[in-house]
FIRO-513244 format. One line per field, with one value per residue (C-alpha): residue number from 1; y, x, z. Coordinates in pm, whole numbers, padded with zeros to 5 digits. Layout:
BEGIN
seq: (NUM ...)
py: (Y ...)
px: (X ...)
pz: (Z ...)
***
This chain:
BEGIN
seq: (1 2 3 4 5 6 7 8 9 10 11 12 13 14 15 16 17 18 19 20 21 22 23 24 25 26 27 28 29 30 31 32 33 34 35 36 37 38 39 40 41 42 43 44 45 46 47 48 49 50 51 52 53 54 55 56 57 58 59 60 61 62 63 64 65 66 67 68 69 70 71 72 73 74 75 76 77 78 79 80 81 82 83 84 85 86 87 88 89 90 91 92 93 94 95 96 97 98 99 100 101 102 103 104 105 106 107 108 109 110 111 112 113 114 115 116 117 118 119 120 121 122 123 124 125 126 127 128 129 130 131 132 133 134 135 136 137 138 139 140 141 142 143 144 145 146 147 148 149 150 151 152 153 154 155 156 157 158 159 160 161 162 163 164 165 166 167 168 169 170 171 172 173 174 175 176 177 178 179 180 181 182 183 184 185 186 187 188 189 190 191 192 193 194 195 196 197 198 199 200 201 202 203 204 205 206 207 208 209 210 211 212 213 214 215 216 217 218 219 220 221 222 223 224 225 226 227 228 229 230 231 232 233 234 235 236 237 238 239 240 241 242 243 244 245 246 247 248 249 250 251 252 253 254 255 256 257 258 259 260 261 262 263 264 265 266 267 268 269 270 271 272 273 274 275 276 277 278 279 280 281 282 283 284 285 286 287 288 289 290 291 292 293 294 295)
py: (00184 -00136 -00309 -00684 -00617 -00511 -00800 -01085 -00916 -00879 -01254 -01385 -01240 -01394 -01715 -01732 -01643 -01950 -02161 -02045 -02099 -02467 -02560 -02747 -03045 -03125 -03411 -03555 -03531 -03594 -03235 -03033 -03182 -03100 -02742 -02677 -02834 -02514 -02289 -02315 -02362 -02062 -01807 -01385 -01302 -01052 -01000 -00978 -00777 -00533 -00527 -00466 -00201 00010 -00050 00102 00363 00536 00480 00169 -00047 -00324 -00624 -00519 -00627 -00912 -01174 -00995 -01027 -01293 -01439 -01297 -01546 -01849 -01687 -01716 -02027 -02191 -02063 -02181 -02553 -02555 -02382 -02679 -02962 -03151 -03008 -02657 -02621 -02973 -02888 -03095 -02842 -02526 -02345 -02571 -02898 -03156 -02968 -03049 -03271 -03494 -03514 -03612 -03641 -03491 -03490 -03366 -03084 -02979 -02987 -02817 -02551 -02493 -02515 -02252 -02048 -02078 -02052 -01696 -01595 -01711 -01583 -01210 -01226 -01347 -00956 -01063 -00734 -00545 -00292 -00107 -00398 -00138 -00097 -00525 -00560 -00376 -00455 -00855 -00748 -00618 -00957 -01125 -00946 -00983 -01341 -01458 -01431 -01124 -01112 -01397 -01664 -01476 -01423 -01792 -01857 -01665 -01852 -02133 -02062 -01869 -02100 -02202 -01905 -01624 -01291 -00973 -00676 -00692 -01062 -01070 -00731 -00886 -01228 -01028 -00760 -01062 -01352 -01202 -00805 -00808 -00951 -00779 -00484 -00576 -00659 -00311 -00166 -00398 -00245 00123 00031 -00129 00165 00428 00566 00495 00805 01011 00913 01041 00815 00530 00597 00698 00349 00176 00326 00217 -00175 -00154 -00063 -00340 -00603 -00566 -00553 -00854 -01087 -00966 -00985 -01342 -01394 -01313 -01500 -01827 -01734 -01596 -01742 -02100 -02409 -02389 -02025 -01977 -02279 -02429 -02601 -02304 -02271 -02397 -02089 -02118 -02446 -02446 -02161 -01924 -01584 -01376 -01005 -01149 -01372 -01075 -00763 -00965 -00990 -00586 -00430 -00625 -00508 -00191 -00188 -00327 -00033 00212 00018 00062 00460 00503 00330 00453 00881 00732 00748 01111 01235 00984 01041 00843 00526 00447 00408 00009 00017 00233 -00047 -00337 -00198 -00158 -00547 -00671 -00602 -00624 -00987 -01313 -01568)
px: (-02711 -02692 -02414 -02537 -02804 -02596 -02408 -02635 -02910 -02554 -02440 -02785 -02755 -02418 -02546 -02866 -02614 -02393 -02726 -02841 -02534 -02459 -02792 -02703 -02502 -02174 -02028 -01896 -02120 -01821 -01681 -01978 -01980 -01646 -01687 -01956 -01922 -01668 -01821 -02155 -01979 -02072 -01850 -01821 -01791 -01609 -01447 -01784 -01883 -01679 -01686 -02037 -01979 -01744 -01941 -02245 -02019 -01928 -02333 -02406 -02701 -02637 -02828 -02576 -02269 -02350 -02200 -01871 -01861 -01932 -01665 -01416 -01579 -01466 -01110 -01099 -01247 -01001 -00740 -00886 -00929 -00544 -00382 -00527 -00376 -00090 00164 00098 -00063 -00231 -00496 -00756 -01041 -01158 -01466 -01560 -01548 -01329 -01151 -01247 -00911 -01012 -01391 -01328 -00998 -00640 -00700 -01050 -00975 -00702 -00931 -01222 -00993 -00857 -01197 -01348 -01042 -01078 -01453 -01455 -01290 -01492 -01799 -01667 -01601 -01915 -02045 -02362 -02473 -02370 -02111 -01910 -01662 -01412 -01451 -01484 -01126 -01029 -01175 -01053 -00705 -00676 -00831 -00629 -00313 -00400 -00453 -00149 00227 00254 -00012 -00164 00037 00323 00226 00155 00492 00711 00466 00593 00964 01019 00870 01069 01249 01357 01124 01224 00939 01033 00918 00670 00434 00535 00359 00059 00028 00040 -00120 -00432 -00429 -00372 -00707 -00891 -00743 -00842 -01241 -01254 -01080 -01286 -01592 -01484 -01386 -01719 -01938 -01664 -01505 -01174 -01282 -01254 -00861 -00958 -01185 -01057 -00705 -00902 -01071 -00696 -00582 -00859 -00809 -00441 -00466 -00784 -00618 -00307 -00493 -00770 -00460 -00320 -00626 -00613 -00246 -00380 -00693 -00487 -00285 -00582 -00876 -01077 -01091 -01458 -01502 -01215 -01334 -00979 -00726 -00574 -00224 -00117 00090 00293 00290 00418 00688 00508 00566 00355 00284 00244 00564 00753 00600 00423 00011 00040 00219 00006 -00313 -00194 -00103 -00435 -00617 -00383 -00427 -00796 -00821 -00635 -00889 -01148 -00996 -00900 -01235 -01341 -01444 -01720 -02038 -02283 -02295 -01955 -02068 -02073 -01703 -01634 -01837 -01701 -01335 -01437 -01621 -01261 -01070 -01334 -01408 -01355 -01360)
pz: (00636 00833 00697 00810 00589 00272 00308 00352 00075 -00172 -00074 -00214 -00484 -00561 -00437 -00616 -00918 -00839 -00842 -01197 -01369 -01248 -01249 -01625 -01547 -01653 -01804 -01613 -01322 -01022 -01168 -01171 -00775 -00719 -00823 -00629 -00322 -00279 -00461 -00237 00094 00269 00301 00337 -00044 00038 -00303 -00534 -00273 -00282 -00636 -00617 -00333 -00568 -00897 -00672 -00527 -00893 -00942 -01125 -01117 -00883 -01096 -01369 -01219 -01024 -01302 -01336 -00964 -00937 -01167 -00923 -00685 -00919 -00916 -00529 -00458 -00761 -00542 -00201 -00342 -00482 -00200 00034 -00200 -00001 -00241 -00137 00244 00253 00487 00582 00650 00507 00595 00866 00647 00454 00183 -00129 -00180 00096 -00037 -00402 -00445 -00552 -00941 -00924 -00689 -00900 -01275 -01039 -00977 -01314 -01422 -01190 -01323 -01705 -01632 -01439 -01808 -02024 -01797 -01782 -02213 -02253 -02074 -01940 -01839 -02206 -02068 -02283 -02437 -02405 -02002 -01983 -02153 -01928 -01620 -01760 -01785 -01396 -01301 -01459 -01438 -01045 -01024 -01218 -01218 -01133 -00863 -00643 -00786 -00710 -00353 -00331 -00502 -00200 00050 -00037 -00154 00224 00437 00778 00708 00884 00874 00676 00647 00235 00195 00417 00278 -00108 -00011 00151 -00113 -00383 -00233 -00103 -00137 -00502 -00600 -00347 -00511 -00841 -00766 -00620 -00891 -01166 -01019 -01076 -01399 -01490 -01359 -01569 -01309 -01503 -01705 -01385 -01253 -00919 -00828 -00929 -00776 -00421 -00544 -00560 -00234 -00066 -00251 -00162 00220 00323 00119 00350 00657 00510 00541 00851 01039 00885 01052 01406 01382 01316 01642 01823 01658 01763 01490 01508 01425 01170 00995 00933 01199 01461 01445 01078 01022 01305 01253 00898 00979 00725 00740 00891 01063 01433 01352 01265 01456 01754 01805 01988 01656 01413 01534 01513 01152 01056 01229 01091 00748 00748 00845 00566 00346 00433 00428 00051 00019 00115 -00227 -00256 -00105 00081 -00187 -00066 00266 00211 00133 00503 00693 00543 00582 00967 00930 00811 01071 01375 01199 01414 01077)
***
């Protein structure tokens, strides 16, 4: 498998997804423009990716799960556009452009987000693909139960409360497991779920393990890149985290230490995965694309 080419034939498919569905206009117009000037700005994917990845891994038909994966994508991107607003980061670029704050305003961003949020519901309940109703109420209530209080929100929540504050290995892995490894987690998990793995425990915990372990090192590798990364590459301004006191892995264990929890982070994903056979071999190279990443 050449894992360039699983990603960028995957990514189209979201994308081409993404193109269908807002291809109806909304009223009014400046909203449907809001939502998709994020929505369609590039990026990996990585999330409906690797819900795809897992969903393919237990043996499911990829076509199938490409909506509910794609809903996962709304999730992220609602949470990109509001954690730019200049009452949480207030940063000025994101994925090598204005962020959407600075294109069409504060208000807009913020009802573009909640609707890209309310909208990645309403597009799993609808169950596109006609998966077992039981297996989508489920895979709904990890999503969500990832993305809210109790999960990213939460994460976001410390970011913000501990900021300019002094490091401590507690706060700093709750923020990370929250704020981006939780719903990382969850599309892996969504996509066992989905395929009905959850009937087999084993594979879906090997499944969690695996979520748990590249979510951590996802945002780590994220922490050095702002310290080691260029503007240009990284698509955002070098240096806000430091900049902003947040609290990070190379803030509290140095760049040497970090990097060597991300690699140790990813090994263990990827032994999690030793009872699955070659399908899961997507899910190896993208744990190794994470952390060898330079955006």
């Amino acid at each position: 498998m050449i894992l360039e080419d699983y990603l960028n034939s995957r990514r189209q498919l979201i994308d081409r997804f993404f193109e269908e569905y807002f291809r109806s206009p909304l009223i009014p117009v400046i909203l449907k423009d809001s939502v998709t000037y994020s929505l369609l700005a590039g990026g990996k994917r990585i999330r409906p990716i690797l819900c795809i990845a897992s969903y393919e891994a237990c043996g499911g038909e990829t076509e199938r799960i490409i909506p509910y994966a794609s809903a996962i994508e709304f999730i992220h991107t609602y949470s990109l556009i509001h954690d730019d607003l200049p009452a949480m980061d207030d940063d000025d670029l994101r994925r090598g452009r204005p962020t959407n704050h600075k294109v069409f305003g504060d208000g807009m961003a913020i009802l573009a987000g909640d609707g890209l949020l309310t909208e990645a519901f309403y597009l799993l309940s609808l169950n596109p693909s006609g998966i077992d109703p039981s297996l989508v109420l489920q895979a709904i209530n990890e999503i969500a139960l990832a993305s809210g209080i109790k999960g990213m929100v939460a994460g976001q929540a410390a970011d913000l409360i501990y900021e300019s504050q002094e490091s401590d290995p507690e706060t700093l892995y709750f923020i990370h497991s929250h704020k981006t490894a939780s719903l990382i987690k969850a599309s892996i998990r969504a996509g066992g779920i989905l395929s009905g793995a959850c009937y087999d425990r084993s594979l879906l915990d090997s499944l969690s393990i695996y979520g748990e372990k590249i979510g951590l090192a996802f945002q780590i590798i994220d922490d050095i890149l702002d310290v080691e990364g260029e503007t240009e590459i990284i698509g955002k301004p070098k240096g806000s985290d430091e900049k902003k006191k947040k609290m990070t892995y190379p803030r509290h264990y140095g760049l040497g230490r970090s990097k060597e929890i991300a690699e140790e982070l990813v090994t263990e994903a990827v032994k999690a995965l030793s009872i699955f056979d070659e399908k899961a071999d997507p899910l190896r190279g993208i744990a190794r694309f994470l952390i060898e990443r330079r955006n």
